[in-house]
C-alpha positions in Angstrom: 5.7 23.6 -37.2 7.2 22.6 -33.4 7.9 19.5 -33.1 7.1 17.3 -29.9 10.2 17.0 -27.7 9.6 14.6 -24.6 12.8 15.1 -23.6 12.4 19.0 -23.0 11.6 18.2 -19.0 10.8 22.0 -18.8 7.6 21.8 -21.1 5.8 22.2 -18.0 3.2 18.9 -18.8 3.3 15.7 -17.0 3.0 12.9 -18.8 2.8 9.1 -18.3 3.6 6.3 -20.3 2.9 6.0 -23.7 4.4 9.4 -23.3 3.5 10.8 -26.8 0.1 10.4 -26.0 -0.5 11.4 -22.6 0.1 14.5 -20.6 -1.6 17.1 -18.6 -0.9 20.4 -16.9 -0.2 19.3 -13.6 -2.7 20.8 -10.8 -3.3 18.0 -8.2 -6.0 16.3 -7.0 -7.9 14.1 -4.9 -9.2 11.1 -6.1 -12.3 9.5 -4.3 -13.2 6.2 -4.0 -16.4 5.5 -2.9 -17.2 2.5 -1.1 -14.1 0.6 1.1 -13.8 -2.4 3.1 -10.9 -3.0 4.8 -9.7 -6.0 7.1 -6.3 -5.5 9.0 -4.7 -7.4 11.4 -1.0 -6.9 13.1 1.5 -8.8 14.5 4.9 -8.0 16.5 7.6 -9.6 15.0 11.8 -9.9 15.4 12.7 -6.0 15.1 16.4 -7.1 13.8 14.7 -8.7 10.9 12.4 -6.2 10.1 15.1 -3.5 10.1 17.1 -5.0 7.2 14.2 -4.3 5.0 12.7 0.1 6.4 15.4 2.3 5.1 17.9 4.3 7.2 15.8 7.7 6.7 13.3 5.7 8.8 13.1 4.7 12.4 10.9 1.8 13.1 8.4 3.1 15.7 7.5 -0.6 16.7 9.1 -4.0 15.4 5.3 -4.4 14.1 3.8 -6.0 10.7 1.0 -4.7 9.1 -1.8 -6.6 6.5 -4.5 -5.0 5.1 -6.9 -6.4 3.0 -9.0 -3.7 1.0 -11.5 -3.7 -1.6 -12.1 -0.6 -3.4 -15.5 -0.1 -5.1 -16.6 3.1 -6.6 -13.1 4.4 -7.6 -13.7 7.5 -9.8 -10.8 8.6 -11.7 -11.4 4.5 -13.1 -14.9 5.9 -13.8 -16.3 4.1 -10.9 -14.5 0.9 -11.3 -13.5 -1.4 -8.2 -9.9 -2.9 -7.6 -8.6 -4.7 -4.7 -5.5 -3.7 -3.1 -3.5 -6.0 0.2 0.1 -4.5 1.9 2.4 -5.4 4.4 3.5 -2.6 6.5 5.7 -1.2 9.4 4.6 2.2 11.4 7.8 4.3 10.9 8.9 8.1 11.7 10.6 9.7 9.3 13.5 11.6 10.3 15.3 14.0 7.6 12.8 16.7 7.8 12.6 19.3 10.1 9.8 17.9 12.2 9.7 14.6 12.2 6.8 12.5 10.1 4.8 9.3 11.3 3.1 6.8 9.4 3.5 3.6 7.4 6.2 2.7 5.2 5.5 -0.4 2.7 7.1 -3.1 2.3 5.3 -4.4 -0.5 1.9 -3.4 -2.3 -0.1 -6.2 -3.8 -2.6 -5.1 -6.5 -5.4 -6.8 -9.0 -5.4 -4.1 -11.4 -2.4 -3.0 -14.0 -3.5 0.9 -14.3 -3.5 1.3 -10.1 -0.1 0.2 -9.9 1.2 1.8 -12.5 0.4 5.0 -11.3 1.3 4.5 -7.8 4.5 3.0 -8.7 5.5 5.7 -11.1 4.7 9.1 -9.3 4.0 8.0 -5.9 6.7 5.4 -5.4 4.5 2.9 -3.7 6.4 -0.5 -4.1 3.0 -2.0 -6.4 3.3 -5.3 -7.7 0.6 -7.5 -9.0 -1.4 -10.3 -7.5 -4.5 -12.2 -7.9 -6.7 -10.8 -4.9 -10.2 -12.4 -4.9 -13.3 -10.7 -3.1 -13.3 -11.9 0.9 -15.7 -14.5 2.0 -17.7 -14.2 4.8 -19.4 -16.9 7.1 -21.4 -15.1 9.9 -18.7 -13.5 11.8 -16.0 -15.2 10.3 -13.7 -13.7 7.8 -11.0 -15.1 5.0 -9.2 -13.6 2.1 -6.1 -14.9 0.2 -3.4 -14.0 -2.5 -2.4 -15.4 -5.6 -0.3 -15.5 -8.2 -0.2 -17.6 -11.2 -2.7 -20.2 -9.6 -0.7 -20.7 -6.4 -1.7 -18.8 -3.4 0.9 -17.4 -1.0 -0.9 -15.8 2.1 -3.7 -16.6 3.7 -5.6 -14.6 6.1 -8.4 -15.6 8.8 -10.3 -13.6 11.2 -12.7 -13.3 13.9 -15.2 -10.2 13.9 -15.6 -9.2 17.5 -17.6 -6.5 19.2 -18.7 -3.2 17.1 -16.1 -0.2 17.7 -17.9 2.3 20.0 -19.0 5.9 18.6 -16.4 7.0 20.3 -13.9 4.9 19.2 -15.2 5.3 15.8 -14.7 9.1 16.1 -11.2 8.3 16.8 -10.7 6.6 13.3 -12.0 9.5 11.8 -10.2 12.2 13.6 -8.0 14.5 11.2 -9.8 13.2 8.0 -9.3 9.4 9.5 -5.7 10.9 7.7 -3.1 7.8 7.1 0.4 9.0 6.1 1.8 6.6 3.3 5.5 6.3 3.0 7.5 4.6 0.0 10.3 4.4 -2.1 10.4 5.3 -5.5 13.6 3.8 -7.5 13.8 3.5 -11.2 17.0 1.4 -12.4 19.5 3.1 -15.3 18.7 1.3 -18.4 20.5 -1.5 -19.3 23.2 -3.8 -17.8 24.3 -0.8 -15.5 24.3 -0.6 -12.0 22.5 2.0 -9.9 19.3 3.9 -9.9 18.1 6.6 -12.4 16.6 7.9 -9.8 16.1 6.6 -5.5 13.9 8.8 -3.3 11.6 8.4 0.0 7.8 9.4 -1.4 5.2 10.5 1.0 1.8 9.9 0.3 -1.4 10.8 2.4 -4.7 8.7 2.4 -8.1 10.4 4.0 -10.7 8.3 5.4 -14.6 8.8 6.5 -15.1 5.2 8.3 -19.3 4.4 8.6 -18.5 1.3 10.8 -15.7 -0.8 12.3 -15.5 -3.6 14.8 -12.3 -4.6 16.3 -11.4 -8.3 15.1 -8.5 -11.5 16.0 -7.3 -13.7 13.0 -3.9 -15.0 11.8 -2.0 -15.3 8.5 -0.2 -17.6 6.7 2.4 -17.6 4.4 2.9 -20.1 1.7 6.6 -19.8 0.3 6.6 -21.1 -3.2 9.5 -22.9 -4.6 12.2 -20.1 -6.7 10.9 -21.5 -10.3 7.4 -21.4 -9.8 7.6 -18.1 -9.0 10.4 -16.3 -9.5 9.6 -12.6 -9.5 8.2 -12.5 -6.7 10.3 -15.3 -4.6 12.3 -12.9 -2.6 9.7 -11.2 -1.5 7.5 -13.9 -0.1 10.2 -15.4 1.3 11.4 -13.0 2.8 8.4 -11.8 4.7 7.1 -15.0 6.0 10.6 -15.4 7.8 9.5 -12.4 9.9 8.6 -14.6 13.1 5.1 -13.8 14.8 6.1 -13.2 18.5 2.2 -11.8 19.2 -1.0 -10.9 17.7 -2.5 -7.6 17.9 -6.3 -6.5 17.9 -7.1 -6.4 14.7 -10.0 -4.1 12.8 -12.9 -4.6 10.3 -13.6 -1.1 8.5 -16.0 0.4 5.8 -15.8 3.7 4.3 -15.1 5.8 2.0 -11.1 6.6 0.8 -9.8 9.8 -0.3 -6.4 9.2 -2.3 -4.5 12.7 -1.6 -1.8 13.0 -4.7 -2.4 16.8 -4.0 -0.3 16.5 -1.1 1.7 13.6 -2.1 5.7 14.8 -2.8 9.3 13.5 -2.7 11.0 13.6 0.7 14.3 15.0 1.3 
């Protein structure tokens, strides 16, 4: 009888982990989810800064930070299960390929759910890390959502819903499948007490969206830098993104829809 060999990487399965459990002939797909609010707002910010942090494949198209706030409901490969999901992002080009490629590279990806982030992390090398990320509250027109992690929250976000985006404005959004070009960076460290990466990559990842509604909204954030030892794995990274300085707001937005997640089309860069 043949015996199972994970480490035959020409077996032509994918597999993820507990690998001697799972795998699957790999064929693509697009994974729907349902029903999606989003809440972003945007805020220019010291471009030196920002640069130390957006690797050199990228060129920053504007010294600009990005938080979103989504909620996810009707997400079907979790057989209709909801998540919530919050990022901080720069709009980047990448450069190494022929023809250059626009969109958002994250700097970090805050999630509620363990499956989510395992599976972005892993084969899309979005930079997922876990968070406690409670529904929004609304009050009329006014908006608020925060993060969380082991009972101490760490950004705050509070905003304004202004005037309804016009039908043409809205046609706008949804132009080209309402197409969002995700970029990350997928790096898995050797194992053990050696230096280096296993493997370091740029990952490009498309999202498609069909928006129902938006209005354009104003609000702020606030970052809440917790002391090293009460939270220590994920110190650096708060701290590190509330020393960006806000020099200006931007218009923000207030969005539902429906998502398409596009790992079909999702791939390593070059």
């Amino acid at each position: 009888m043949k015996q199972m060999r994970i480490s035959d990487r020409e077996d032509r399965f994918t597999r993820r982990m507990p690998a001697h459990f799972r795998k699957w002939v790999p064929a693509g797909g697009i994974c729907p989810y349902d029903d999606c609010t989003t809440l972003e707002i945007s805020y220019l910010t010291d471009g030196k800064k920002l640069r130390d942090y957006v690797p050199e494949e990228f060129s920053i198209t504007r010294p600009l930070v990005m938080i979103m706030y989504e909620k996810c409901s009707g997400v079907q490969w979790m057989g209709g299960s909801e998540y919530s999901l919050a990022t901080a992002s720069v709009p980047v080009t990448y450069r190494e390929t022929t023809e250059p490629i626009s969109g958002v590279y994250h700097l970090v990806l805050w999630e509620d759910k363990t499956e989510p982030i395992l599976g972005g992390r892993e084969e899309a090398g979005m930079p997922k890390i876990f968070a406690d990320i409670p529904e929004y509250r609304r009050r009329g027109t006014e908006l608020s959502w925060n993060l969380s992690h082991g009972g101490r929250t760490f950004l705050e976000m509070d905003c304004t819903i202004g005037r309804a985006c016009s039908p043409a404005e809205l046609a706008g959004l949804n132009a080209d499948n309402g197409r969002v070009v995700q970029f990350g960076w997928r790096y898995i460290p050797k194992v053990g007490p050696y230096p280096g990466p296993a493997l370091s990559e740029a990952t490009y990842y498309p999202v498609d969206n069909a928006f129902t509604s938006a209005s354009v909204c104003s609000g702020t954030i606030k970052w809440i830098v917790p002391k090293p030892l009460d939270h220590p794995t994920q110190y650096d990274i708060i701290a590190a993104l509330a020393d960006l300085p806000v020099r200006e707001y931007l218009t923000g937005s207030f969005r539902k829809g429906s998502t398409a997640m596009r790992m079909d089309l999702a791939r390593a860069l070059p």
